[in-house]
OpenMM code with the backbone's topology and positions (N, CA, C; nanometers):
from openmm import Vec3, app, unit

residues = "UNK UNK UNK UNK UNK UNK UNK UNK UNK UNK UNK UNK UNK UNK UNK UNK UNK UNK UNK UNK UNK UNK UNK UNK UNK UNK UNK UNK UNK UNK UNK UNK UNK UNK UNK UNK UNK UNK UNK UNK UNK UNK UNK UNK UNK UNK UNK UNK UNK UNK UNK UNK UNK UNK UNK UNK UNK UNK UNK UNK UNK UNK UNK UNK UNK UNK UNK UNK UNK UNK UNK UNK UNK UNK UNK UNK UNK".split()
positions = [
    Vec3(6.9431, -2.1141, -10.0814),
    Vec3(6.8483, -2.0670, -10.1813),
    Vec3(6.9163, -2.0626, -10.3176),
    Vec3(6.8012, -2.1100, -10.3983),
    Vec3(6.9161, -2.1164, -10.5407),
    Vec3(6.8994, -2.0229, -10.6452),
    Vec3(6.9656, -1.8868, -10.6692),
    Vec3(6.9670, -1.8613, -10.7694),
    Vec3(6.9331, -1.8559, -10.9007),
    Vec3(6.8195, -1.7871, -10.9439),
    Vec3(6.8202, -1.8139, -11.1172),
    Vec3(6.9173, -1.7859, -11.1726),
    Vec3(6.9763, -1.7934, -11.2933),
    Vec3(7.0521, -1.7856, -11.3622),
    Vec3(7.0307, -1.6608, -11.4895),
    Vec3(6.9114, -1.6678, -11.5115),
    Vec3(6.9223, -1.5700, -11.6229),
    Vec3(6.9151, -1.4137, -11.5110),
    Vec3(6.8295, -1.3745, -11.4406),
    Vec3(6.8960, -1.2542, -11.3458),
    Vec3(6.9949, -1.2528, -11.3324),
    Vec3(7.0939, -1.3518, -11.2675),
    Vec3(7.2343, -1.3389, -11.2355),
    Vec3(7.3081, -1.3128, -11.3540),
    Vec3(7.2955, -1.3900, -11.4406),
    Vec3(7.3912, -1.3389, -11.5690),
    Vec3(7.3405, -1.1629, -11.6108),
    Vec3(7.2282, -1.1828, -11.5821),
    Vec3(7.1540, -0.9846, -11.6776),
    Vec3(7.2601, -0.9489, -11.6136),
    Vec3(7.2621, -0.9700, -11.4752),
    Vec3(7.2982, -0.8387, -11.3682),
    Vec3(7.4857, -0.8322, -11.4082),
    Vec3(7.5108, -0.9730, -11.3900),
    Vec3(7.6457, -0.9124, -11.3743),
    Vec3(7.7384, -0.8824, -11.5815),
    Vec3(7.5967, -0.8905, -11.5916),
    Vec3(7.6635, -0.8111, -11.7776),
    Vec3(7.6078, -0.6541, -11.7493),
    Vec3(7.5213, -0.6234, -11.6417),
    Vec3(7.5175, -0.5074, -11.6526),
    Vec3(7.6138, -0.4068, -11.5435),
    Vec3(7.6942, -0.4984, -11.4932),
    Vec3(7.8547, -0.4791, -11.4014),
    Vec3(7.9198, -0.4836, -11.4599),
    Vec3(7.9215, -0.5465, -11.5597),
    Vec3(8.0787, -0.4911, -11.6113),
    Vec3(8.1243, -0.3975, -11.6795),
    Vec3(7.9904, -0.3161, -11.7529),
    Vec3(8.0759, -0.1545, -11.8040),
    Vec3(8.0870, -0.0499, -11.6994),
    Vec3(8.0338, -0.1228, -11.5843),
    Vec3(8.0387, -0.0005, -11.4631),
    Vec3(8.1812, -0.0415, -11.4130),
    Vec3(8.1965, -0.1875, -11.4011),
    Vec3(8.3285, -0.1888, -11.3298),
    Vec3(8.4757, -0.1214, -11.4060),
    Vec3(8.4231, -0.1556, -11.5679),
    Vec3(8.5234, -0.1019, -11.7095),
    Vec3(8.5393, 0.0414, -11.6797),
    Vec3(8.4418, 0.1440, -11.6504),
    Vec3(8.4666, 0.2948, -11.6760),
    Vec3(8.4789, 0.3385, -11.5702),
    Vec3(8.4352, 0.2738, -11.4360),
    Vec3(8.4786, 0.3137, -11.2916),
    Vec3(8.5967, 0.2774, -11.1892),
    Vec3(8.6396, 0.1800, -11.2524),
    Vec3(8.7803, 0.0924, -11.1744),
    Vec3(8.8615, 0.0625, -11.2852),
    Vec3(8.8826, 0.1654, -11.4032),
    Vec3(8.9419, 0.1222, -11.4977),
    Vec3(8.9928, 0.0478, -11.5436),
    Vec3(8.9503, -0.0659, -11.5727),
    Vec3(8.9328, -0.2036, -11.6154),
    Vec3(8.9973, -0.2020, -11.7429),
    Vec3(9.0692, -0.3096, -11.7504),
    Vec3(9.1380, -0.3521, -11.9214),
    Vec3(9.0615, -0.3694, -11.9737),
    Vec3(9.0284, -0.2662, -12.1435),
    Vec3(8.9741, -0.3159, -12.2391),
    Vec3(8.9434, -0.4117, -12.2641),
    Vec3(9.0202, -0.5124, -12.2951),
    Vec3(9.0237, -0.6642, -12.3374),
    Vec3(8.9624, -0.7587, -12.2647),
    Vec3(8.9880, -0.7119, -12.0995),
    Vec3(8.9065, -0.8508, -12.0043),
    Vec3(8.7817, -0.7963, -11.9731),
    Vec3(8.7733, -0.6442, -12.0375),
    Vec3(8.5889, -0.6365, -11.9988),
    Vec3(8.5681, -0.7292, -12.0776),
    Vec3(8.6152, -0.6929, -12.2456),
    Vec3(8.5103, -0.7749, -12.3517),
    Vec3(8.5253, -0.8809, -12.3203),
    Vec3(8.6424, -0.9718, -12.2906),
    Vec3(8.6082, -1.1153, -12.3031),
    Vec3(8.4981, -1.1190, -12.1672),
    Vec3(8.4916, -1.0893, -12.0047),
    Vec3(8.4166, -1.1052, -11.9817),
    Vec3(8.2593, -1.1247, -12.0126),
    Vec3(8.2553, -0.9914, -12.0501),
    Vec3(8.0931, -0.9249, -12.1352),
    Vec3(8.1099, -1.0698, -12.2130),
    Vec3(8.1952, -1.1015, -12.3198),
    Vec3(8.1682, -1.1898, -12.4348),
    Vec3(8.0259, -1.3281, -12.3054),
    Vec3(8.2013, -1.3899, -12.2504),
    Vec3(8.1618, -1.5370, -12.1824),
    Vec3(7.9976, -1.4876, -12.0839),
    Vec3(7.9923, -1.3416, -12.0529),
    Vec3(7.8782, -1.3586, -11.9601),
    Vec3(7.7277, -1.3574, -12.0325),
    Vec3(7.7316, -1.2874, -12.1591),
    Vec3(7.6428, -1.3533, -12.2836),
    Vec3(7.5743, -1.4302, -12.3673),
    Vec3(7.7265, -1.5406, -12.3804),
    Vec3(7.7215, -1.6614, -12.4003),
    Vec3(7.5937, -1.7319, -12.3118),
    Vec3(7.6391, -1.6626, -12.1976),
    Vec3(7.5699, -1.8073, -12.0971),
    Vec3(7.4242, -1.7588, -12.0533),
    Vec3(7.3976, -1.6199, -12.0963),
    Vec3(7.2957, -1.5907, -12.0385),
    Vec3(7.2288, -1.6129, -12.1830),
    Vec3(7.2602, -1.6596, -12.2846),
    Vec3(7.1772, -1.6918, -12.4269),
    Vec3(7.1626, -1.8526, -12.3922),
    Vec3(7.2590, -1.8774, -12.3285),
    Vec3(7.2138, -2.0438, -12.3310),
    Vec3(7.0867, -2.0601, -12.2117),
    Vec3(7.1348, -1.9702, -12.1264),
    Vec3(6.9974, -1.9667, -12.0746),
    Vec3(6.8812, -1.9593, -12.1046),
    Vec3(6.8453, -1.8775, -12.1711),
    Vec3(6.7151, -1.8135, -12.2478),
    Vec3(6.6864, -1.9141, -12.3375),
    Vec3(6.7774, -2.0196, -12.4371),
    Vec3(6.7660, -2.0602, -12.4868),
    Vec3(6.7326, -2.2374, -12.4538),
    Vec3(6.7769, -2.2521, -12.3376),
    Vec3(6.7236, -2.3646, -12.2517),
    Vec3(6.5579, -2.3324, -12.1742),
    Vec3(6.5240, -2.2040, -12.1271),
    Vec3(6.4017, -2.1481, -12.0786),
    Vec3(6.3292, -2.1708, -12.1735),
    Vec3(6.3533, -2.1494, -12.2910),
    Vec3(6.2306, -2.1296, -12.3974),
    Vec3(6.2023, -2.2754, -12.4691),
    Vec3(6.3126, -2.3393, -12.4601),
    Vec3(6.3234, -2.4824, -12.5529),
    Vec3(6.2506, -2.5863, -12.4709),
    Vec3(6.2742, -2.5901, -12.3609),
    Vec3(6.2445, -2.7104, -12.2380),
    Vec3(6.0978, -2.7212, -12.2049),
    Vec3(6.0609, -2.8646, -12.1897),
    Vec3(5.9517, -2.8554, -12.1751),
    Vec3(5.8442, -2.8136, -12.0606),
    Vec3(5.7626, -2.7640, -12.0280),
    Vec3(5.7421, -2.7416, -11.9003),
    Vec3(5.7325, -2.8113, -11.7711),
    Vec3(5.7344, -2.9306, -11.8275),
    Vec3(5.7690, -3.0100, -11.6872),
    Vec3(5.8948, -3.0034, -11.6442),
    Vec3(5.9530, -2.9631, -11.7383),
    Vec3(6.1177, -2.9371, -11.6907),
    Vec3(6.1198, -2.8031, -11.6457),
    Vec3(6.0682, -2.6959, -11.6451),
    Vec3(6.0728, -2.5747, -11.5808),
    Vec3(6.0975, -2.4681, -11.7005),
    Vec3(6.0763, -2.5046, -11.8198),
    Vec3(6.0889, -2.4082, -11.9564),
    Vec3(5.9402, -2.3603, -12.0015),
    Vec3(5.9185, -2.2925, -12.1293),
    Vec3(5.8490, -2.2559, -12.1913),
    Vec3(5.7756, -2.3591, -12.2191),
    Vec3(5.8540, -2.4524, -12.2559),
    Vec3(5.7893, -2.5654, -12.3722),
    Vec3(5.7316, -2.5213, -12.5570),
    Vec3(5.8220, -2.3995, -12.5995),
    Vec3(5.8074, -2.3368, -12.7156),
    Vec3(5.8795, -2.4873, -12.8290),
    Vec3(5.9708, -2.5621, -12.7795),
    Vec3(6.0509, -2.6093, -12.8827),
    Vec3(6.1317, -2.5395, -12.9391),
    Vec3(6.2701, -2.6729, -12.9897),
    Vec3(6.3050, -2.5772, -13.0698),
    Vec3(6.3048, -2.4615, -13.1893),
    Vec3(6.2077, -2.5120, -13.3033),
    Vec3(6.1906, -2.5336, -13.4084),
    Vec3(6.1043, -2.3164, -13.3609),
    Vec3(6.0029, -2.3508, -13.2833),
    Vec3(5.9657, -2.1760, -13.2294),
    Vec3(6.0465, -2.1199, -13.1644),
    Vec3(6.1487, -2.1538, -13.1261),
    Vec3(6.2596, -2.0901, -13.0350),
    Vec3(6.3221, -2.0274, -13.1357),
    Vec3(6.3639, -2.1089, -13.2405),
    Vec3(6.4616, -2.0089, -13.3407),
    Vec3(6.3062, -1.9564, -13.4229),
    Vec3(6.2394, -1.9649, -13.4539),
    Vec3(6.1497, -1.8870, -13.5565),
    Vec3(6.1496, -1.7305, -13.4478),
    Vec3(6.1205, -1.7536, -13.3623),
    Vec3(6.0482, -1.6149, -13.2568),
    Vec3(6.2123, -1.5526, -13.2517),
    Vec3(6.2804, -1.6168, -13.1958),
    Vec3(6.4227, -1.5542, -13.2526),
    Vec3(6.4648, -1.4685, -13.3466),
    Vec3(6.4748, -1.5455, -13.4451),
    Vec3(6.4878, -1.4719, -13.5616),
    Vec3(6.3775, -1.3919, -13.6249),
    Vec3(6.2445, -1.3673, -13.5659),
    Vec3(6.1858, -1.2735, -13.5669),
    Vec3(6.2467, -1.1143, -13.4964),
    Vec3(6.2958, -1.1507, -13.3732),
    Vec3(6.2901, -1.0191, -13.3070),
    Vec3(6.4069, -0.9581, -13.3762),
    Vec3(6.4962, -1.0634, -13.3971),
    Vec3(6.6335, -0.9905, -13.4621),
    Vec3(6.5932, -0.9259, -13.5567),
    Vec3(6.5402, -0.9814, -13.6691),
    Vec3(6.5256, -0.8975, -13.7746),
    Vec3(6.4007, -0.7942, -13.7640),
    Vec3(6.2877, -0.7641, -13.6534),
    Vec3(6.2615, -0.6834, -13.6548),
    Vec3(6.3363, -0.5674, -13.5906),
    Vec3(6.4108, -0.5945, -13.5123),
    Vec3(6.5162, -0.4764, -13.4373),
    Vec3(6.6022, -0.4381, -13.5391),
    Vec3(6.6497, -0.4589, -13.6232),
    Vec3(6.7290, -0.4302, -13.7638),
    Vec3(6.6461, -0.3377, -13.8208),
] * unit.nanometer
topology = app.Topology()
chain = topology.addChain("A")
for resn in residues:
    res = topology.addResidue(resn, chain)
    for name in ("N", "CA", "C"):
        topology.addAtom(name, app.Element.getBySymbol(name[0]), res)
């Protein structure tokens, strides 16, 4: 059975401040973890939303991918 990818990445970015403050984990390899597990769960989201739906995406494009983007950011600011 195959795995989605964007669950799997949520989940295990939401493991690693548990593993950081409960198994006292090095500063440094939480963040770089946290960093790389981010990375990939944005490329995710960002392949979901871009792709067309016959490919298994949104089919938003790019061009609404970054507009709706850079909407939420700057409304969360």
């Amino acid at each position: 059975m195959r795995v989605p990818s964007i669950p799997a990445n949520a989940t295990s970015i939401g493991v690693d401040p548990m593993v950081y403050y409960f198994l006292k984990m090095n500063a440094i390899l939480a963040f770089w973890i946290a960093y790389t597990l981010t990375r990939l769960l944005g490329a995710s989201l960002g392949d979901l939303l871009s792709q067309p739906m016959a490919s298994g995406g949104l089919g938003l494009g790019t061009p609404a991918r970054h507009f709706s983007w850079r909407s939420l950011v700057w409304s969360s600011i």
